[in-house]
C-alpha atoms as one frame of an Amber mdcrd trajectory, in Angstrom:
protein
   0.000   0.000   0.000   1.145   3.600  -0.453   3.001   5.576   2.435   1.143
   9.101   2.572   3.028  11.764   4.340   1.112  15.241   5.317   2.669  18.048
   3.923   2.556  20.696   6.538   3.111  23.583   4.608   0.328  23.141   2.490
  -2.382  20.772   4.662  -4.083  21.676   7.925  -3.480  25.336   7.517  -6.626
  26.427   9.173  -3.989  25.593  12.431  -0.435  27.358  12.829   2.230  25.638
  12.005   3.073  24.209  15.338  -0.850  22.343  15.764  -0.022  21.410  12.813
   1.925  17.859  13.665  -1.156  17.381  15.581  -4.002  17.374  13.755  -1.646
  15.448  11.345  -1.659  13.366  13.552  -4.664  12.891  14.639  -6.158  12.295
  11.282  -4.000   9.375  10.906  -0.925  10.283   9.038   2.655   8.896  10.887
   4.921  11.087   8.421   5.006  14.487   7.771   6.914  16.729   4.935   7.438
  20.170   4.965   8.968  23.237   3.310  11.234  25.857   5.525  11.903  24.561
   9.327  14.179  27.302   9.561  12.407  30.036  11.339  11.510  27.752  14.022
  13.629  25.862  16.748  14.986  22.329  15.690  14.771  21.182  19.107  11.323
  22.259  19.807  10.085  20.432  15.904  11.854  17.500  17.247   9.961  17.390
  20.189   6.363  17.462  18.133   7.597  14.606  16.067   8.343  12.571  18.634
   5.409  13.812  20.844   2.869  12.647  18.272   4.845   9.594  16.675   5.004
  11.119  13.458   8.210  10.318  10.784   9.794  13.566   8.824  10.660  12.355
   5.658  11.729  15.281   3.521  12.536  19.361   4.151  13.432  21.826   1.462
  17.042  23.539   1.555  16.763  27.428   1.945  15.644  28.616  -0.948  16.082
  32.212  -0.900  13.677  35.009  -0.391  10.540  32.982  -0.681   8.080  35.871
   0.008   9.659  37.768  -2.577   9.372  35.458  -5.161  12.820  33.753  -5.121
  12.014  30.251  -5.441  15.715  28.657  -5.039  19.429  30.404  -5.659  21.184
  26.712  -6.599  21.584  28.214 -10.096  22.834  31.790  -9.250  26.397  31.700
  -9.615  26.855  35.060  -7.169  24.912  33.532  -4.076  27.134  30.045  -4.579
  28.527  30.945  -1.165  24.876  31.596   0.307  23.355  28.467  -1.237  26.005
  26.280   0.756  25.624  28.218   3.942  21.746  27.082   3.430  23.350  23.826
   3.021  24.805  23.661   6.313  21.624  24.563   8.138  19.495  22.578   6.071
  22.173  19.617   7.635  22.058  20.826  11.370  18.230  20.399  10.870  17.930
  17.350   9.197  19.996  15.498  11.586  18.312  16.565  14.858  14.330  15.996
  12.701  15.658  12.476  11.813  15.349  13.581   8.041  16.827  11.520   5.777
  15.877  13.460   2.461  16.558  17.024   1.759  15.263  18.876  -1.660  16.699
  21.511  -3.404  14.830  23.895  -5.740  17.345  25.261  -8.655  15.392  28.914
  -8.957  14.388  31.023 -11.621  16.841  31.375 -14.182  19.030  34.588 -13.496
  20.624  36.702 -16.402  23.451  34.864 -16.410  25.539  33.066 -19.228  23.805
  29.778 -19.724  26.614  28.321 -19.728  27.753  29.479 -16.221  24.332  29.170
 -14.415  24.130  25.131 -15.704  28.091  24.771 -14.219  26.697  26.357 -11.160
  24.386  24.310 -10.431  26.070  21.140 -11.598  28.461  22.582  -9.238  26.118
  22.974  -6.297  24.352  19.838  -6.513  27.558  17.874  -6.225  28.699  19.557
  -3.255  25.832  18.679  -1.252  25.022  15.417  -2.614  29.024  14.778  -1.043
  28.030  16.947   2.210  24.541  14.931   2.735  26.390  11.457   2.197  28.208
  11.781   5.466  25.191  11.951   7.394  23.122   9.693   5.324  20.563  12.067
   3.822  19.463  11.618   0.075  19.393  14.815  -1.885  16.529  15.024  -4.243
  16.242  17.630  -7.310  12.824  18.571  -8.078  11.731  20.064 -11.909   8.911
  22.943 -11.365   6.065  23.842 -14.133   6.861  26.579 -15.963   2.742  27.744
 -15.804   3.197  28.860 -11.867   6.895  29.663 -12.014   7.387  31.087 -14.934
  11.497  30.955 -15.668  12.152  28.096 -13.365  15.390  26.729 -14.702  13.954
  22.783 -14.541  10.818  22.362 -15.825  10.544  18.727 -17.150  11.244  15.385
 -15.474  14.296  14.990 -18.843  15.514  18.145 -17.053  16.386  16.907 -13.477
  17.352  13.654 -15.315  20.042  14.892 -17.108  21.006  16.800 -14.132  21.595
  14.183 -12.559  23.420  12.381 -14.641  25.716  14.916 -15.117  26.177  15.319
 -11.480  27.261  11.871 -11.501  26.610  11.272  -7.571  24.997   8.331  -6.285
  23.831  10.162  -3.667  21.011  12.585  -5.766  17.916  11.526  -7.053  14.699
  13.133  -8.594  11.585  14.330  -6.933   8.586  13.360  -8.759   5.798  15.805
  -8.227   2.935  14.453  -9.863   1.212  18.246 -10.134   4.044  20.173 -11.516
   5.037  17.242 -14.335   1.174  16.438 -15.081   1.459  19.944 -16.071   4.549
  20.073 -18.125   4.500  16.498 -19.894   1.875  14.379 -18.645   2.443  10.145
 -19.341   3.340  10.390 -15.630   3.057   5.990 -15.132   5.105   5.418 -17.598
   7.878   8.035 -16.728   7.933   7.177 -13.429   8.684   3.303 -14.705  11.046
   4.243 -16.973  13.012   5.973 -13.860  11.861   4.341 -10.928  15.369   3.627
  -9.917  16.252   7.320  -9.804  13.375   9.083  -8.291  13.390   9.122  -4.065
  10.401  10.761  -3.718   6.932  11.454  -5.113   3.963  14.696  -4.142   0.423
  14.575  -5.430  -1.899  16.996  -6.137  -4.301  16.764  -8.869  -4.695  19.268
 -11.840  -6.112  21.527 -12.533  -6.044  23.575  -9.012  -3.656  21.487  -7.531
  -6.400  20.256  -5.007  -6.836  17.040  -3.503  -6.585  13.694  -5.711 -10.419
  13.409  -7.060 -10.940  17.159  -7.923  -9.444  17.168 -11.234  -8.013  14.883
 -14.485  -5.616  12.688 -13.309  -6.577   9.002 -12.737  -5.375   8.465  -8.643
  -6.781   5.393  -8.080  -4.600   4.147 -11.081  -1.798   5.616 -10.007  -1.621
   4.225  -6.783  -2.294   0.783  -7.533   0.513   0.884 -10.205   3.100   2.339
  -7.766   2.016  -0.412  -6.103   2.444  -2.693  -8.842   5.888  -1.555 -10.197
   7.402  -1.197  -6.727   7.525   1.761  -5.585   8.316   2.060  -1.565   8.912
   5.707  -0.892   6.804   7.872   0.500   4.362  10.240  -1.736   3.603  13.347
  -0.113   0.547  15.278  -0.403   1.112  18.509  -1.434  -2.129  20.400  -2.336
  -4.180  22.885  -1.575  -7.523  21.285   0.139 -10.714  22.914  -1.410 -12.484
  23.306   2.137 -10.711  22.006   5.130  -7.816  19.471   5.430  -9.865  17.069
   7.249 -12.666  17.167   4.905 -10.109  17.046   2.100  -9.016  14.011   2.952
 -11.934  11.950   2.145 -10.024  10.896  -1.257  -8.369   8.081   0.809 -11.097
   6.151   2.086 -12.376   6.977  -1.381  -9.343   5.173  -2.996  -9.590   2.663
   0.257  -6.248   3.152   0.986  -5.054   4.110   4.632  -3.566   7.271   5.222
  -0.432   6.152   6.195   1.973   2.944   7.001   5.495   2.862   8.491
């Protein structure tokens, strides 16, 4: 059966963040995801996850000024010494959460030589694939729809793919999020088959709206059963935007009959 983890930026926002790994909680879920820990203690996120059982199972490195639209600085070559510093929190974090993934968002593509933003980020990526290796955390690259982020640098799933194989680390993978590539390129069983081996981690939200699975076009109940069937044992994370309230939002699983979450 699928492993669902809550994402916390985006579910049970009706609650601050800290109620949050509650209500999470609560409706069942053992794992939780989550964007920016960063402006709250480690210690005192550490304490919530262990207070209500729940799993972390993937953060986002800092990624910039997010409220003013930056959405990643792996790609700028004059913030190379910012990005790793992001790196090195991102690290203290992850190791006192129990995280054992870590994402990285490349950014909107800066007026820079091509050439020199691609090094930069090839760059970038292999430094903290090395740095994440010592402790055991996975570094995941994840490709962004051009149609909400207009300018992202990677855009299709053939993007981060060849990113990572010029990276040439064993140590990064791809995130898979079902939204942004339904999106961009659609035939999402088939390229997720074709590259099981190399994607660590997969988010759902259905299109268009990204809402919960069951509002839009994409065929969940197929989905899942074909993870199931081609052996897929990550987590998926839900990442959407609920169309009333996260509880009520969350009917799609008993729809699908699936349980919200397993260890």
């Amino acid at each position: 059966m699928p492993k669902f983890a809550a994402n916390l930026t985006t579910l049970f926002t009706e609650f601050n963040f800290i109620d949050r790994f509650r209500a999470a909680a609560e409706c069942g879920f053992t794992a939780v995801e989550y964007s920016f820990p960063y402006s709250y203690p480690k210690e005192q996120l550490a304490e919530l996850l262990h207070t209500y059982s729940l799993r972390q199972v993937l953060q986002t490195l800092p990624a910039g000024d997010w409220e003013a639209g930056e959405r990643g600085i792996a790609c700028h070559p004059d913030r190379i010494g910012e990005f790793r510093e992001g790196v090195e929190l991102a690290i203290e974090y992850a190791v006192t959460l129990g995280c054992k993934q870590l994402s990285c968002l490349p950014g909107l593509t800066p007026q820079t030589c091509p050439i020199t933003t691609r090094e930069t980020l090839i760059g970038n990526l292999r430094y903290t694939a090395s740095r994440l290796a010592i402790h055991g955390i996975r570094l995941l690259i994840e490709p962004v729809n051009l149609y909400d982020n207009p300018n992202f640098f990677l855009n299709k799933s053939a993007h981060g793919l060849a990113v990572i194989d010029e990276v040439d680390h064993e140590n990064l993978s791809l995130l898979y999020d079902v939204y942004h590539m339904q999106m961009t390129e659609g035939n999402l069983s088939q390229t997720i088959a074709a590259n099981l081996p190399r994607i660590g981690h997969i988010q759902i939200a259905d299109v268009p709206g990204r809402n919960e699975p069951g509002t839009g076009e994409i065929n969940f109940d197929y989905l899942f059963r074909y993870l199931d069937a081609i052996g897929y044992e990550g987590w998926i994370g839900c990442q959407y935007n609920p169309l009333h309230s996260s509880k009520e939002g969350l009917a799609w699983m008993i729809r699908y009959q699936l349980e919200p979450a397993t260890r």
